[in-house]
Every structure is written in C-alpha cells, then in structure tokens.
C-alpha positions in Angstrom: -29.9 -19.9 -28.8 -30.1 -18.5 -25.1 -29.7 -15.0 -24.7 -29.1 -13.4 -21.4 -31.4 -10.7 -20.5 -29.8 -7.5 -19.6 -31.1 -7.8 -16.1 -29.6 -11.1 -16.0 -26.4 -9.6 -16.9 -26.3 -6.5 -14.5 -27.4 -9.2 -11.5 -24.1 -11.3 -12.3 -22.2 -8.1 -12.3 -23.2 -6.7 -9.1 -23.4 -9.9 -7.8 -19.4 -10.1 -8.4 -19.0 -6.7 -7.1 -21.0 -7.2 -4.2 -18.8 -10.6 -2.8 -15.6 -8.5 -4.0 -16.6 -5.7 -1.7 -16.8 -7.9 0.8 -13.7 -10.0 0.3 -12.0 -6.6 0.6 -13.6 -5.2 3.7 -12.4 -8.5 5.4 -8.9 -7.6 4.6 -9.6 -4.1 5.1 -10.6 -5.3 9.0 -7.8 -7.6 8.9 -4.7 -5.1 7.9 -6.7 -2.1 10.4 -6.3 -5.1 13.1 -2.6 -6.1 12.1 -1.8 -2.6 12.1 -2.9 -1.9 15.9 -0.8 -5.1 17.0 2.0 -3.7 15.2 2.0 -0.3 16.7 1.4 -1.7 19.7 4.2 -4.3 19.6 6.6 -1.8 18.6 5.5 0.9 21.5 5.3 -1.6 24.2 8.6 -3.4 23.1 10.5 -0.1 22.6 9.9 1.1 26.6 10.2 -2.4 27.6 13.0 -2.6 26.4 14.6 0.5 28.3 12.6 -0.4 31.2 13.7 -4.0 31.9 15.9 -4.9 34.1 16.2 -8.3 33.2 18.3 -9.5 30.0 15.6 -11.8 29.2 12.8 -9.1 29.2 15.2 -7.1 27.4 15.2 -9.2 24.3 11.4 -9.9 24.9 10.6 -6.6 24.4 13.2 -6.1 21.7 12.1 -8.6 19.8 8.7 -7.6 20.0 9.4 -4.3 19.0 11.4 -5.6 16.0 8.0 -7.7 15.0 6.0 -4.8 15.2 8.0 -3.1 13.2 7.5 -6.1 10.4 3.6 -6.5 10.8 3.1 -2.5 10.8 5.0 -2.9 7.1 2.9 -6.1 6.0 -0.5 -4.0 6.9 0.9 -1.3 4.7 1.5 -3.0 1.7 -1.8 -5.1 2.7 -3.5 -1.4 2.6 -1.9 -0.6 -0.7 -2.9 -4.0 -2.1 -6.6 -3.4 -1.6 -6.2 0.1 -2.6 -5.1 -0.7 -6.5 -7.8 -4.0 -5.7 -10.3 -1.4 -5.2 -9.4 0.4 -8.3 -10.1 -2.7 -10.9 -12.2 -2.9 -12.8 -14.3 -5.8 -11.4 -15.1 -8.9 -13.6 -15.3 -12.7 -12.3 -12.2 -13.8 -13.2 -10.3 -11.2 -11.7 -12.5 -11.3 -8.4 -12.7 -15.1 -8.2 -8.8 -15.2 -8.2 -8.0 -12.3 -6.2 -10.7 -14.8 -3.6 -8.9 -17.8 -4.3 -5.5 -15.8 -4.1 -6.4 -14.4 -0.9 -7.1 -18.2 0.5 -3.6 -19.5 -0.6 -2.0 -16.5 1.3 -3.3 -17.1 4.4 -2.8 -20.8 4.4 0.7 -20.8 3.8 0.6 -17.6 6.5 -0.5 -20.1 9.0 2.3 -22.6 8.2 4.7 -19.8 9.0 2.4 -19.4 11.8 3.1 -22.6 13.1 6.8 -22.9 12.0 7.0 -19.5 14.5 5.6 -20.9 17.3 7.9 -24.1 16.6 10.9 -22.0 16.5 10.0 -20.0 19.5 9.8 -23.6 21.5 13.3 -24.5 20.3 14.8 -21.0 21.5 12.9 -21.4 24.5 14.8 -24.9 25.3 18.3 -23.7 24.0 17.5 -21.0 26.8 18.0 -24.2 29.5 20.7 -25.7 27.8 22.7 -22.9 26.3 25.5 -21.3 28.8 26.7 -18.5 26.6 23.4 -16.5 26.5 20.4 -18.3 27.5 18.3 -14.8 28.5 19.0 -14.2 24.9 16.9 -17.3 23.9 14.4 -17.4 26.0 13.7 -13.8 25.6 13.6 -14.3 21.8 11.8 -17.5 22.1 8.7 -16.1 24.0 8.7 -13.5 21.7 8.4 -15.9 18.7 6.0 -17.8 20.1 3.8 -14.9 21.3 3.9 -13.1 18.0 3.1 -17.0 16.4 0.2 -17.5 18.6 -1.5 -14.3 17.3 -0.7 -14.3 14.1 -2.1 -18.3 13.8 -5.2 -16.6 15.8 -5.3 -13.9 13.5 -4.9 -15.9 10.0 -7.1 -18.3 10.8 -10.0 -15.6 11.8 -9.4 -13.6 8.3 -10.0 -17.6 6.8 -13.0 -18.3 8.3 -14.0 -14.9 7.2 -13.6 -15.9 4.0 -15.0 -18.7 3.8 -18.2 -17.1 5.0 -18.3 -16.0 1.3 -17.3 -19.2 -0.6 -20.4 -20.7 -1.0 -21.7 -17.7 -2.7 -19.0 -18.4 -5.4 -19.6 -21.6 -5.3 -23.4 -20.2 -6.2 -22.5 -18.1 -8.5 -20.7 -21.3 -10.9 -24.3 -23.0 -9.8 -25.7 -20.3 -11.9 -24.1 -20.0 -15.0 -24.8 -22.7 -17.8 -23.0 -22.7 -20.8 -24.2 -23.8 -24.3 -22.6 -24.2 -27.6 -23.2 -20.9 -28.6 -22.5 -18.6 -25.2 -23.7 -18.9 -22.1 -26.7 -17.1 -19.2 -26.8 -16.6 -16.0 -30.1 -17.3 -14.1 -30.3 -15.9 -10.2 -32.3 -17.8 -8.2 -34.3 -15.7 -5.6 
C-alpha cells in the first residue's frame, strides 16, 4: 500500500492554496479595475449629462452613468465574493470549482459582451430610421456599444489571466495517482 508522506501531503495543500491565491488576486485586480470604470462612468456621465447640449449626448452620458452605476454594484458583490472565498477553508475540490466556476462566468460574460455591442449597433441604426426620437437611440446605442467594447476587453483579459493558471491544475491531476487502497501525490521538481 502507498502512503503519502506528510511532506507530500503539505506540498499538495499549499500547492492548492498557492493557485487559489492567485485565482483570487486576478479577480481582486479585476473587480479594483471594474470598479474605477464604474466610478468613472457614473462621474463623467452624471456632468455630461447636465453639460450637453445635444439630446444625443444627453442620453450618451446618461446612459453611461446608468452603467456605471451597474458595474460599481457588480464589483461590490465581486469584492464580497472573494471576501467569504478568502475565508474557506481551502481544499481541491472547493478551489478547483471555484477556478472552473470563475471560467464559466466570464464566458457567458463575454456573450453578453457581445450581445451589447450587438444591441448597441441596432439602436445605433433605429437612430437613422426612427423619426420619433432618433438622438434617443443613437445616444443609447453608443453607449451600449462603448460599455460592450470594454467589458469584452475586460472579460477576456480576466480569461487569459486565468488561464495562465490552468495548466498548473492540469499539473496538479498529473500528480495524483490513485490506487485501490487511497491515493499520493508526488511533486515533481
């Protein structure tokens, strides 16, 4: 029967801890980053807004206020998410899925992401064909897009991140073998 040494076992643990560190500082970076576009969506849009004299800028700036509104309260419960991830106690499962988790998030973020941009375009083109309010479309649709265009930037930056780390999971499965009576862990150096 293979037993794991104790050092074997410790390296596996901090090994976990040491990628779920990581995996949070990246969305630690990410929510500090979604925060300042937020703040800064919601400033610049608010005196836009009383400073345009344009409809169209109007709603641009509105709408981007409105946004930064939305991704100020994302990054908070982002920040509260990492916070009570922070607390866990850390074991494999729990970190691997929380990685794993993570990934699916920001995939279906960047369909959004491009669903946005999408929908931006199509207010944009009811802006030259609507006659009711077209400075309320195209002012909306820039917006859209604009706030679509970063956030796809943005999404797809925390990914690659994130990736960075997968191959040490993938490493980590490498390195465990499993018998018929428990398994070990052996760390190649």
């Amino acid at each position: 029967m293979v037993r794991p040494s104790c050092s074997a076992q410790m390296n596996l643990r901090d090994t976990v801890k040491e990628y779920n560190k990581q995996r949070l500082i990246i969305n630690l970076k990410g929510m500090q980053v979604l925060t300042g576009w937020g703040i800064a969506n919601t400033a610049v849009g608010a005196a836009g807004y009383f400073a345009a004299k344009d409809d169209q800028w109007k709603y641009f700036h509105g709408m981007n206020a409105a946004w930064g509104i939305v991704n100020t309260g994302i990054a908070a419960y982002g920040f509260s998410r990492i916070k009570n991830q922070a607390r866990e106690r850390v074991d494999f499962n729990k970190a691997y899925n929380h990685y794993k988790q993570d990934k699916k998030v920001l995939l279906v973020n960047m369909g959004l992401d491009v669903a946005y941009i999408a929908g931006g375009y199509y207010l944009m083109n009811l802006g030259t064909t609507d006659h009711n309010n077209p400075q309320l479309y195209l002012g909306f649709g820039r917006s859209i897009m604009i706030q679509g265009a970063f956030l796809l930037a943005f999404d797809n930056i925390l990914l690659l991140s994130h990736n960075k780390y997968s191959g040490h999971w993938a490493t980590i499965l490498d390195e465990m073998r499993f018998t018929g009576n428990g398994f070990s862990y052996v760390h190649t150096f």
